[in-house]
C-alpha positions, -999 to +999 in steps of 0.1 A: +000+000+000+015+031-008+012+063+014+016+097-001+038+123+018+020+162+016+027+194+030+001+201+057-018+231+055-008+238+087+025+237+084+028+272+084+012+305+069+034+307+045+014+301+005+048+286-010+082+269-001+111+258-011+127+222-011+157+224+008+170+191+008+159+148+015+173+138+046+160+102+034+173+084-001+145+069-022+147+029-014+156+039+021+136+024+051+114+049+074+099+048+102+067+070+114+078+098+129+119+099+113+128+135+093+124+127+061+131+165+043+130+203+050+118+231+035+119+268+034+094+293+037+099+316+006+080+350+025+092+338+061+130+322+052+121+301+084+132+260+078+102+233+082+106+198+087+081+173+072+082+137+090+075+103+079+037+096+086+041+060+083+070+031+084+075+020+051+104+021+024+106+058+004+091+047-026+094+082-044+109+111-046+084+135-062+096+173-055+129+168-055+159+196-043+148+235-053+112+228-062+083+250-054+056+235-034+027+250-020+003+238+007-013+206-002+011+196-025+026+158-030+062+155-018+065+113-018+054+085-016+062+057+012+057+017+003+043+005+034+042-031+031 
């Protein structure tokens, strides 16, 4: 089953962000919880980490490193068994 990976809406206030960088390789094991990849706010410049809402294997990377994302958006996906 896979499980996608999105930026909350509460997150922050911010409307958009930037993809910092993936703490986690795709095909590397995750448990809930574990830092998976941060983000910046592009109006605040303040850092947001998004965790792992499941245990699984990191199936897929979808925004990867500089993307734009807003609120809502798909990040990855986790395989979780």
């Amino acid at each position: 089953m896979i499980q996608d990976v999105v930026l909350g809406r509460s997150e922050s206030e911010a409307a958009e962000f930037t993809v910092l960088f993936w703490k986690v390789d795709q095909g590397e094991r995750v448990a809930e919880g574990d830092e998976l990849l941060v983000l910046e706010s592009d109006e605040e410049k303040t850092a947001v980490s998004i965790v792992a809402p499941c245990d699984g294997v990191l199936e897929e990377i979808v925004a990867g490193e500089e993307s734009k994302v807003a609120p809502g958006a798909l990040l990855g996906r986790i395989e979780t068994a």
